[in-house]
C-alpha positions as CSV (number, residue, x, y, z in Angstrom):
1,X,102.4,-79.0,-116.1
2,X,102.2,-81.5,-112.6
3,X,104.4,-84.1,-113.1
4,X,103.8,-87.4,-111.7
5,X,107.1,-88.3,-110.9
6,X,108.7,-88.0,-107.8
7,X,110.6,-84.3,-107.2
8,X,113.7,-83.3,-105.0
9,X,112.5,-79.8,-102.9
10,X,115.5,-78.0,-101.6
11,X,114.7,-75.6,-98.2
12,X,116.5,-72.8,-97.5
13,X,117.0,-73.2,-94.2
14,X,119.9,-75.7,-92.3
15,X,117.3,-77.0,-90.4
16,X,114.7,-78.4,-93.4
17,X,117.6,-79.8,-95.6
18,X,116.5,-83.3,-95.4
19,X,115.6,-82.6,-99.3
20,X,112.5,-84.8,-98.9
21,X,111.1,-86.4,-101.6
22,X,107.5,-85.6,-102.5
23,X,104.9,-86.2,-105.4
24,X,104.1,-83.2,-107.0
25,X,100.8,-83.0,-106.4
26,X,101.3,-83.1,-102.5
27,X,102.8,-79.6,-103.5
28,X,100.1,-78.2,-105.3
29,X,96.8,-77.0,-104.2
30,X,95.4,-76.7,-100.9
31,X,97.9,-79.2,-99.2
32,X,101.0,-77.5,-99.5
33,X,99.8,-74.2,-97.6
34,X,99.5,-75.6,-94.3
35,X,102.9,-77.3,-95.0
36,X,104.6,-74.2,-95.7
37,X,102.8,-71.8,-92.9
38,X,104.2,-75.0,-90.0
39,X,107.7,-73.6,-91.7
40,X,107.0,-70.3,-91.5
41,X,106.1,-70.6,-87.7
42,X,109.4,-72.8,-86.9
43,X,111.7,-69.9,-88.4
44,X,109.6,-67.0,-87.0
45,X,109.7,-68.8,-83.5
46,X,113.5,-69.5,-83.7
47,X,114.5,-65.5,-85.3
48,X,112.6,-64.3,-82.3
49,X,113.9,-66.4,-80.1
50,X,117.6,-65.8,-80.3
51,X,116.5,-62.0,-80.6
52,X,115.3,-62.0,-77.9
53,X,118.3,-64.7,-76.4
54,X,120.7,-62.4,-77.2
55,X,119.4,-59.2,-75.7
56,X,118.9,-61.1,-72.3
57,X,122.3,-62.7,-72.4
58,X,123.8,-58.7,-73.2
59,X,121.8,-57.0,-70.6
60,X,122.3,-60.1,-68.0
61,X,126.0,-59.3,-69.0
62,X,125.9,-55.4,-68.4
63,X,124.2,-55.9,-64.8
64,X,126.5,-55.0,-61.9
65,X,124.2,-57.6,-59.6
66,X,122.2,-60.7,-60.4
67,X,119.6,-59.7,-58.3
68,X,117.0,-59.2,-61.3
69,X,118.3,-62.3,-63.7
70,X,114.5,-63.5,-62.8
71,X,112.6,-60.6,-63.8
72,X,114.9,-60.6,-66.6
73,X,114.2,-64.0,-67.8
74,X,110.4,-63.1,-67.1
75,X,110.3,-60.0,-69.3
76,X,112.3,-61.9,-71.9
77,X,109.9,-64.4,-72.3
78,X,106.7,-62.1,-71.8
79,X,108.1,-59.9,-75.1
80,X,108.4,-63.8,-77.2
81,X,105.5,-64.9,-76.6
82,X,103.9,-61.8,-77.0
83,X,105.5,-61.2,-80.3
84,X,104.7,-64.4,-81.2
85,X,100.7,-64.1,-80.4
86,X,101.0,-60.5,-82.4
87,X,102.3,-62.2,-85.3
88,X,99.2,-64.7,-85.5
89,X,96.8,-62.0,-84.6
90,X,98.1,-60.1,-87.7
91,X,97.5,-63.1,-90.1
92,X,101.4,-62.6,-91.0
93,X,101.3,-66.1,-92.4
94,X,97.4,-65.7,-94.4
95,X,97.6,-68.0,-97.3
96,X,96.4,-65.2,-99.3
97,X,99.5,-63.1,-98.9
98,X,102.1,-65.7,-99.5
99,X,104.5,-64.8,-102.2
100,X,102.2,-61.8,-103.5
101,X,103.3,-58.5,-102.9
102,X,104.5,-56.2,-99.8
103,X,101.5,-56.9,-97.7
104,X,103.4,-59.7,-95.9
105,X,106.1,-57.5,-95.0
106,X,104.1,-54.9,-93.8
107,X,102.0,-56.9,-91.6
108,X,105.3,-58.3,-89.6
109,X,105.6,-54.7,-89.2
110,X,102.3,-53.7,-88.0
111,X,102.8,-56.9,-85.8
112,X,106.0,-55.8,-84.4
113,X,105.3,-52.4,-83.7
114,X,102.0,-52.9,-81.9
115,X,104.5,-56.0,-79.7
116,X,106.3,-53.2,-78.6
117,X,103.8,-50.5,-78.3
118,X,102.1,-52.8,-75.5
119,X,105.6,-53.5,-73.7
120,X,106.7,-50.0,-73.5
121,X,103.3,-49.1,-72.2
122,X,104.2,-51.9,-69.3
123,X,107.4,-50.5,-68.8
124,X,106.2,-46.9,-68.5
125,X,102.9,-48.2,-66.2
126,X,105.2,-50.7,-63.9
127,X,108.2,-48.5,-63.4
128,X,110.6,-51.3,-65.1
129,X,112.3,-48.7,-66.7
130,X,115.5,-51.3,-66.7
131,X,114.1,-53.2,-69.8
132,X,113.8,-50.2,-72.1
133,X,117.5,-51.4,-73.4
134,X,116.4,-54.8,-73.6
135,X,113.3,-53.4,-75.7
136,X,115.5,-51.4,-77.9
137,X,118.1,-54.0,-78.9
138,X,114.9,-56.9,-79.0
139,X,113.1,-54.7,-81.6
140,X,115.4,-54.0,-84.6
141,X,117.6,-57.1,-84.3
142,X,114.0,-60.0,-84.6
143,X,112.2,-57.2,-87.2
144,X,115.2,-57.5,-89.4
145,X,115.8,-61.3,-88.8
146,X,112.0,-61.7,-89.3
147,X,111.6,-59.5,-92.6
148,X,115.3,-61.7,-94.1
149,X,113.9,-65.0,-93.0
150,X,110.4,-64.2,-95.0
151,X,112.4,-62.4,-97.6
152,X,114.4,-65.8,-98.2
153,X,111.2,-68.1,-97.6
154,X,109.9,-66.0,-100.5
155,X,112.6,-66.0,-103.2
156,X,112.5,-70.0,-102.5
157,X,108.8,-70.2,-103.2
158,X,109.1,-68.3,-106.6
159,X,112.1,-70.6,-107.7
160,X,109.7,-74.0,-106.6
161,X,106.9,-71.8,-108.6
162,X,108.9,-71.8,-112.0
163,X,108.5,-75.6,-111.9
164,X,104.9,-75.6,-111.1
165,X,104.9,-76.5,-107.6
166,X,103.4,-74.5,-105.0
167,X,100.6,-73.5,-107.1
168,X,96.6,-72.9,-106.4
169,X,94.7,-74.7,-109.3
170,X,92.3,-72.5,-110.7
171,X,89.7,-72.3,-112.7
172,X,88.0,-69.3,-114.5
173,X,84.9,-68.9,-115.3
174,X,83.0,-65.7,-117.2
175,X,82.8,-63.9,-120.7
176,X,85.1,-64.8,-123.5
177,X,87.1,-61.0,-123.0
178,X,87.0,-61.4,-119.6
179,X,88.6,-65.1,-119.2
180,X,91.5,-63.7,-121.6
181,X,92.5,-61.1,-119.9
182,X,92.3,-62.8,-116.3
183,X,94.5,-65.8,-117.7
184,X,96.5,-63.4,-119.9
185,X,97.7,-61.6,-116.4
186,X,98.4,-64.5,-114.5
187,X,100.4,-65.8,-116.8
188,X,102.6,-62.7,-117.2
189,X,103.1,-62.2,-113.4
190,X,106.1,-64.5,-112.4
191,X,104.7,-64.3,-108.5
192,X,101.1,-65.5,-109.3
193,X,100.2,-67.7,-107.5
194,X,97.9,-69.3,-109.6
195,X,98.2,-71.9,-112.2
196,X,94.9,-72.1,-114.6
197,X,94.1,-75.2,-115.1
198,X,90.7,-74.8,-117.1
199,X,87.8,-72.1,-118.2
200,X,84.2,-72.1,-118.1
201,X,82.9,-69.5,-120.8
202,X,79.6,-68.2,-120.6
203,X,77.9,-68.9,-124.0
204,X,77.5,-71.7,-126.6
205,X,80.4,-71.3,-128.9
206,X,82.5,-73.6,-129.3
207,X,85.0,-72.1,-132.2
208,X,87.1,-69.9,-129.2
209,X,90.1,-71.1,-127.3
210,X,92.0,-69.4,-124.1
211,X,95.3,-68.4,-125.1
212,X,98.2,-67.9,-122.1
213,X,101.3,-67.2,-123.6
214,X,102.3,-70.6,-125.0
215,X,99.6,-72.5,-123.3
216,X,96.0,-73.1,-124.1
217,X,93.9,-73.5,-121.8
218,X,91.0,-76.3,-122.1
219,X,88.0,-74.5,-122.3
220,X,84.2,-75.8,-121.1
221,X,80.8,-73.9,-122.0
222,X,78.0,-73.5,-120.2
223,X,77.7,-72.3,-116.4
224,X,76.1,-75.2,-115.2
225,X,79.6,-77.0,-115.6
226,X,81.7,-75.2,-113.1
227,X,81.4,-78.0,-110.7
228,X,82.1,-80.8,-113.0
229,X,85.5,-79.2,-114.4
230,X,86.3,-78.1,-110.9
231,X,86.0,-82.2,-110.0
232,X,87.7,-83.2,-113.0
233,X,90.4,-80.9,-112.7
234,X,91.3,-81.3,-109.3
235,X,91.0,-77.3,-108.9
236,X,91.1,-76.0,-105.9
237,X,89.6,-72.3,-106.5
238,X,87.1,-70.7,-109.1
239,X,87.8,-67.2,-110.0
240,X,84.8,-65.4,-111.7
241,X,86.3,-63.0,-114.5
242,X,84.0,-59.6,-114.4
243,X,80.1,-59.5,-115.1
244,X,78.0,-62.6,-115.7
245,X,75.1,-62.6,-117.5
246,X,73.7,-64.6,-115.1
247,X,74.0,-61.8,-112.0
248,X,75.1,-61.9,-108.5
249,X,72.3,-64.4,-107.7
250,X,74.2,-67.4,-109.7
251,X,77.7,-66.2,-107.7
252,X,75.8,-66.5,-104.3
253,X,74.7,-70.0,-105.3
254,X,78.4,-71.0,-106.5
255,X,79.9,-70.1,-103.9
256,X,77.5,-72.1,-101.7
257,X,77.6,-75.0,-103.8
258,X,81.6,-74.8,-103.9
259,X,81.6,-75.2,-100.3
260,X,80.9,-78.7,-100.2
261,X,84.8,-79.1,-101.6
262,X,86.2,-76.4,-100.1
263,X,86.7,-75.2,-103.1
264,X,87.5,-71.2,-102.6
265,X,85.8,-68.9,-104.7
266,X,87.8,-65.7,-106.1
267,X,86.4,-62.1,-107.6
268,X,88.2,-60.5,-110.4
269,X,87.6,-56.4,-109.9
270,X,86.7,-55.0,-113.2
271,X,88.8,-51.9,-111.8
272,X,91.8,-52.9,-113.0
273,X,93.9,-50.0,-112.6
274,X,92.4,-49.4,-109.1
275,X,94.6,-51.0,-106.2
276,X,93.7,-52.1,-103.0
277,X,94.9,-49.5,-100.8
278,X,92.5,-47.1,-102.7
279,X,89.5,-50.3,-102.2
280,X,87.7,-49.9,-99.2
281,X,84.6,-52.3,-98.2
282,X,81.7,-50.8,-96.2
283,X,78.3,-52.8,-95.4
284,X,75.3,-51.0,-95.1
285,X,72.1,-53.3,-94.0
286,X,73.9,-56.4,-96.0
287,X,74.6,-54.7,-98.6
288,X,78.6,-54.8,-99.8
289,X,79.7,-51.0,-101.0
290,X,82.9,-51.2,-102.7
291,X,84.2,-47.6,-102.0
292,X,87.2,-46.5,-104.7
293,X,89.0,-43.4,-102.9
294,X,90.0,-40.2,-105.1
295,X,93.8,-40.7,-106.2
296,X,95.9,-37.8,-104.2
297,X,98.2,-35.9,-107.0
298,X,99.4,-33.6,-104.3
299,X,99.4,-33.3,-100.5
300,X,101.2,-34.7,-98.0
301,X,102.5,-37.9,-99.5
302,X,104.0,-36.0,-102.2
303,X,106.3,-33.7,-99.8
304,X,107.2,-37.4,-98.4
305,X,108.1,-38.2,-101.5
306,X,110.0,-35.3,-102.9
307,X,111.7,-35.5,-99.5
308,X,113.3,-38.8,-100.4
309,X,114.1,-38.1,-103.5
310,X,116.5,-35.1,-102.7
311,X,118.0,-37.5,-99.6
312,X,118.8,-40.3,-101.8
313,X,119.6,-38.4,-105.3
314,X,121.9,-36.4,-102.9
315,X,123.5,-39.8,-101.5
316,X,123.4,-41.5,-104.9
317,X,125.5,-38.7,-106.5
318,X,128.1,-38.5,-103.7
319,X,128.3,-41.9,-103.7
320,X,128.7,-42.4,-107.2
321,X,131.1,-39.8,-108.0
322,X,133.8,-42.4,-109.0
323,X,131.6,-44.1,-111.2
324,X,130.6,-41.1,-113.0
325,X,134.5,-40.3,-113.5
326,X,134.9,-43.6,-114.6
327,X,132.3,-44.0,-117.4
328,X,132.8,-40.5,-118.6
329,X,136.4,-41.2,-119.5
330,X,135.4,-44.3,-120.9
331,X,133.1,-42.7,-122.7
332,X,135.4,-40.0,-124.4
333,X,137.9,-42.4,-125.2
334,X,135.2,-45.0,-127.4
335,X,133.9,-42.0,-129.3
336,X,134.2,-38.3,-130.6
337,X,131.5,-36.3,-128.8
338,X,130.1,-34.6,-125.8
339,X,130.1,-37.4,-122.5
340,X,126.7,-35.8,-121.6
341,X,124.0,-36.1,-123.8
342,X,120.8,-33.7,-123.2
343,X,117.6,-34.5,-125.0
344,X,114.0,-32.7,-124.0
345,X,111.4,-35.1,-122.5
346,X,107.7,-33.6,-120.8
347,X,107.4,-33.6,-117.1
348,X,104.3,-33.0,-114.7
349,X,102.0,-30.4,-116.2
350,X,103.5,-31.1,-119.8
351,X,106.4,-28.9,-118.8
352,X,109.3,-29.6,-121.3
353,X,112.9,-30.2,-119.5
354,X,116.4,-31.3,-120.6
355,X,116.9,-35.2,-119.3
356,X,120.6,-35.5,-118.9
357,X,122.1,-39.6,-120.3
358,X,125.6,-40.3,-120.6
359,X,126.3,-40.1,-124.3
360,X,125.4,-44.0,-125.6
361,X,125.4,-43.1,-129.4
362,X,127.4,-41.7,-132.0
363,X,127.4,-37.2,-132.3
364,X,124.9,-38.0,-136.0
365,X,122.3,-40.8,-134.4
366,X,119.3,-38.0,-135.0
367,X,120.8,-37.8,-138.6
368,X,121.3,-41.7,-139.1
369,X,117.2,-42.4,-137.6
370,X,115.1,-41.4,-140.8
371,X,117.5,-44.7,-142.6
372,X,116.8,-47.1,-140.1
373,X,112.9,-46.6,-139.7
374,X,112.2,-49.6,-141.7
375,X,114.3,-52.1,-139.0
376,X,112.1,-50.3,-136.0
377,X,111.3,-53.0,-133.0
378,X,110.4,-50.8,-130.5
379,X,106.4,-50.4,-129.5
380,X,105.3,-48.3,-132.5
381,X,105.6,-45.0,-130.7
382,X,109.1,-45.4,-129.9
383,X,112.2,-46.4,-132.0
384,X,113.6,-49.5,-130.6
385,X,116.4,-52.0,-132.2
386,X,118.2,-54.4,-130.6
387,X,121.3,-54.0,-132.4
388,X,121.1,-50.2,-133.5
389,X,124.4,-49.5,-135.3
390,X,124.4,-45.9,-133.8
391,X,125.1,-47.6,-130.5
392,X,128.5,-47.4,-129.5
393,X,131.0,-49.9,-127.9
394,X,130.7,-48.2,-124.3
395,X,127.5,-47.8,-125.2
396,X,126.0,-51.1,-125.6
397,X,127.4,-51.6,-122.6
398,X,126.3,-48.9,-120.3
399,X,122.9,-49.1,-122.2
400,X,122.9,-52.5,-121.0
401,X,123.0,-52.3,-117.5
402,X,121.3,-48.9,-117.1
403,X,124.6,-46.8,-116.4
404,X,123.5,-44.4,-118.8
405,X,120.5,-43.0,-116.6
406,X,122.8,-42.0,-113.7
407,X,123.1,-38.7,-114.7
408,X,119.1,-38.3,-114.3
409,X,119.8,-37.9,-110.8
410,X,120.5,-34.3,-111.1
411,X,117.1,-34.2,-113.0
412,X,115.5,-35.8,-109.6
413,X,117.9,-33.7,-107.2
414,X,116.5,-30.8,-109.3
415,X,112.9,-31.3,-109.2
416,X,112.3,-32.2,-112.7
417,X,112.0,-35.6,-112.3
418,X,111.5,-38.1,-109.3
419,X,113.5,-41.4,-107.9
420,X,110.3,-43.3,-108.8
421,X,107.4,-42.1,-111.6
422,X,106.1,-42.7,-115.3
423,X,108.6,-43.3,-118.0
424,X,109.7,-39.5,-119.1
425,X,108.1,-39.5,-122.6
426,X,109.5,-37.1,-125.3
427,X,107.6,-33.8,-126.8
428,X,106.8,-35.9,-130.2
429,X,105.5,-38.7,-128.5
430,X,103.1,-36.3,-125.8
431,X,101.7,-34.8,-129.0
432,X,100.2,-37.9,-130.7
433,X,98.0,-38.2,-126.8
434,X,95.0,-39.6,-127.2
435,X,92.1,-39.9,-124.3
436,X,93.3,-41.1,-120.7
437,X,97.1,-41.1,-121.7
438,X,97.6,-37.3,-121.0
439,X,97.0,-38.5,-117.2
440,X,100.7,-39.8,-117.3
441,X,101.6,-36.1,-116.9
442,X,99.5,-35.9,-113.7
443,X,102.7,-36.4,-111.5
444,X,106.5,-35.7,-112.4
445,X,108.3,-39.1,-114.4
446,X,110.5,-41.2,-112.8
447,X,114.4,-42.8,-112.9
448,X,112.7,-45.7,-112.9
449,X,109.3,-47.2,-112.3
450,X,106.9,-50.0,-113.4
451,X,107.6,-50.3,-116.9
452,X,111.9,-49.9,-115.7
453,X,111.0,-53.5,-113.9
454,X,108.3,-54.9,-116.4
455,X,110.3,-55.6,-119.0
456,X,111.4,-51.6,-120.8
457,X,111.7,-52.2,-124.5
458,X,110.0,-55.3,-124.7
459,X,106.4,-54.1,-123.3
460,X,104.0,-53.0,-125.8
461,X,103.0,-49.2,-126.0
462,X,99.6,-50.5,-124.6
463,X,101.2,-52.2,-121.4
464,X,103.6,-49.2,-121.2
465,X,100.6,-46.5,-120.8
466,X,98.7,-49.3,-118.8
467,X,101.8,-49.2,-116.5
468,X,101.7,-45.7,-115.9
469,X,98.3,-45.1,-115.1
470,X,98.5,-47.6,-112.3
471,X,101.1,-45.8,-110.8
472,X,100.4,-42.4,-111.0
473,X,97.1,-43.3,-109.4
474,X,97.7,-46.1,-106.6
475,X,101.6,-44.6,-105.5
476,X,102.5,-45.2,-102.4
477,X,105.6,-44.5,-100.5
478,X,106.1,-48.4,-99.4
479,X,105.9,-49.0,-103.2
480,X,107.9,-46.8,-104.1
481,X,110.3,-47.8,-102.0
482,X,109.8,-51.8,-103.5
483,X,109.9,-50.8,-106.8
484,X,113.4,-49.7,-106.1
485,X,114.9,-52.6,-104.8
486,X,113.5,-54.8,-107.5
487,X,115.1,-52.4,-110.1
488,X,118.8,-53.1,-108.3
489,X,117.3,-56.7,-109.0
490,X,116.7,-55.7,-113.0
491,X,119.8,-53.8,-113.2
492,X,121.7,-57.3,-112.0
493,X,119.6,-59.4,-114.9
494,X,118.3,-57.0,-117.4
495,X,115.6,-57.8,-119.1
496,X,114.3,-55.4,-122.3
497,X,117.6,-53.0,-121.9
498,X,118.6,-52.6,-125.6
């Protein structure tokens, strides 16, 4: 995968477009991180700087005498520097949240709000109740200039990451099982940050290889050669994929002997649908307790949530009014038939409900399925085909880019359904249930969710339940909120819409 030519990196910023030109394996592993936090720190100095420039230059403006420019200036810089301390205290720019998740944004929240905690409490305690306008122009302008500049230091680091660069050289080490599925999950998720460059399997046999999508990975057996494939690979973590035969004794020793390279050394839960919020550490006498909080299916969080979804289902169909015009007559002039097409899907508490679509098929599609069983690409639950004759014209289209879900909104305005949730399954499919998959019905289905930005028609019905059991059980409001705006991201460049 690293090249040993010479590559072009493009920044994203004026400032860093002196495209240097660097070996690729200065920009993988350990070296690039430091490289990329100095970068972070120039933009988040300059954002917060002309923040905090332009609400001195306004409220210098607005004075009727100079007579406080110096405490102006003074309070100007105290809030930088401050902000700036805040952001470092927060570990807004830890290695281990770069490019993964929302974590990074929410800590430049958590950063900015406590900046301005402490400086409204000086305000309030000094009587410098002249800067509160200063505070409240300083705030929203650097947070939004802070979360964009991030935001576009992000989307930069994924591109690099298609071409291998960037990357933390791994290796994993465990059971056969284990290894797979580790490797098999990195190389799904297009933000890992990981590129596996080798496996130690536990065990003497040598007929197995590590398969990772197109890839196999070189494989080594035998514990006691962690260290050498680390060496010869260059790697610059080891992630241990669940239980070793070996115990927690042999992991103590590996991570002491990894220290001599500074090689880090990473644990892969075995609770893979348990997320981190829901993870909470406690030492008692040296002993690490992994405590896995109860998943909420009602309470407070959930009024949040069915709060927002009646806001912006409300918005959404105001908004889109036109559209809906639009597509309906388009719709009546492709194809005889109703615009609005009702079928009954299973909600929270296996409560059946109508789940309004604009009309995407032809009046006999039910009639036409039992012929076309045979050409069936969906999951094996679901009938999926890529080029389903039933589908009209309009239809492929609207199909396409998602327009025929719209009219679920009235579904989420209504309470049968939410903005965000589990894919609505249908009364046929709730009936063949078997074990944990009933638990999809723990909270109402959703517009859209995980599977919506996972890949829809092209995920397996394993991945698809997978998917949903996450969610319902590790939901928050932030991710909610994510899932979202990557969906406006899926709707641009669909992927699995058929």
């Amino acid at each position: 995968m690293y090249q040993t030519q010479e590559q072009t990196l493009k920044f994203p910023f004026p400032a860093l477009t002196r495209r240097p030109r660097v070996r690729a394996a200065a920009v993988s592993g350990v070296p690039w991180r430091q490289r990329y936090q100095m970068s972070l720190r120039v933009t988040d100095t300059l954002v917060i700087l002309t923040a905090v420039f332009i609400s001195t230059d306004w409220i210098l403006k607005s004075m009727v005498s100079g007579a406080a420019t110096a405490e102006t200036v003074t309070f100007a810089v105290a809030v930088g520097l401050g902000w700036l301390v805040m952001l470092s205290m927060f570990r807004t720019r830890d290695p281990r949240l770069i490019g993964v998740g929302v974590s990074e944004y929410k800590r430049i929240v958590q950063a900015s709000a406590a900046t301005f905690s402490w400086m409204a409490v000086a305000v309030v305690l000094f009587g410098a109740h002249d800067f509160r306008n200063f505070l409240i122009i300083t705030l929203p302008a650097g947070l939004v200039g802070l979360l964009g500049s991030r935001w576009i230091w992000r989307n930069w680091l994924m591109h690099q990451r298609q071409f291998g660069l960037f990357l933390s050289k791994v290796i994993v080490v465990g059971r056969h099982d284990d290894v797979q599925y580790v490797v098999g999950q990195l190389a799904k998720k297009t933000g890992a940050v990981y590129d596996v460059v080798g496996t130690v399997l536990e065990g003497k046999d040598r007929s197995q290889v590590i398969q990772a999508g197109e890839r196999q990975i070189p494989v080594v057996y035998g514990l006691s050669r962690v260290e050498k494939s680390v060496a010869d690979t260059g790697a610059d973590a080891v992630i241990v994929a669940g239980h070793l035969h070996k115990g927690s004794k042999y992991i103590r020793e590996l991570g002491w002997r990894l220290e001599r390279t500074a090689t880090e050394l990473v644990l892969a839960s075995t609770l893979t649908n348990v997320a981190g919020p829901r993870i909470q550490m406690r030492p008692v006498e040296g002993l690490p307790l992994m405590h896995v909080e109860m998943p909420q299916f009602a309470g407070g969080r959930h009024v949040v949530k069915r709060v927002m979804d009646v806001v912006v289902s409300l918005a959404a169909l105001i908004a889109l009014a036109p559209v809906f015009a639009v597509v309906a007559l388009l719709i009546k002039r492709d194809s005889q038939g109703p615009v609005i097409f009702r079928q009954h899907r299973v909600g929270r508490g296996s409560a059946e409900f109508p789940m309004y679509k604009f009309r995407s098929m032809v009046t006999t599609a039910e009639a036409d399925l039992s012929g076309l069983k045979a050409l069936d690409e969906g999951n094996g639950v679901l009938f999926k085909m890529r080029d389903d004759p039933r589908v009209t014209r309009v239809g492929r289209w609207i199909r396409r880019y998602s327009i025929d879900e719209l009219p679920q909104l009235f579904n989420v305005l209504r309470g049968d359904m939410a903005l965000v949730g589990p894919r609505p399954p249908l009364p046929s499919e709730v009936s063949g249930y078997a074990g944990h998959t009933h638990r999809r019905l723990f909270i109402k289905p959703g517009l859209t969710g995980l599977w919506q930005i996972s890949g829809r028609s092209d995920l397996g019905w394993d991945e698809s339940v997978r998917l949903d059991l996450y969610y319902v059980e590790n939901w928050s409001v932030t991710g909610d909120l994510m899932i979202m705006w990557r969906t406006f991201k899926v709707l641009v460049k669909p992927t699995g819409a058929y």
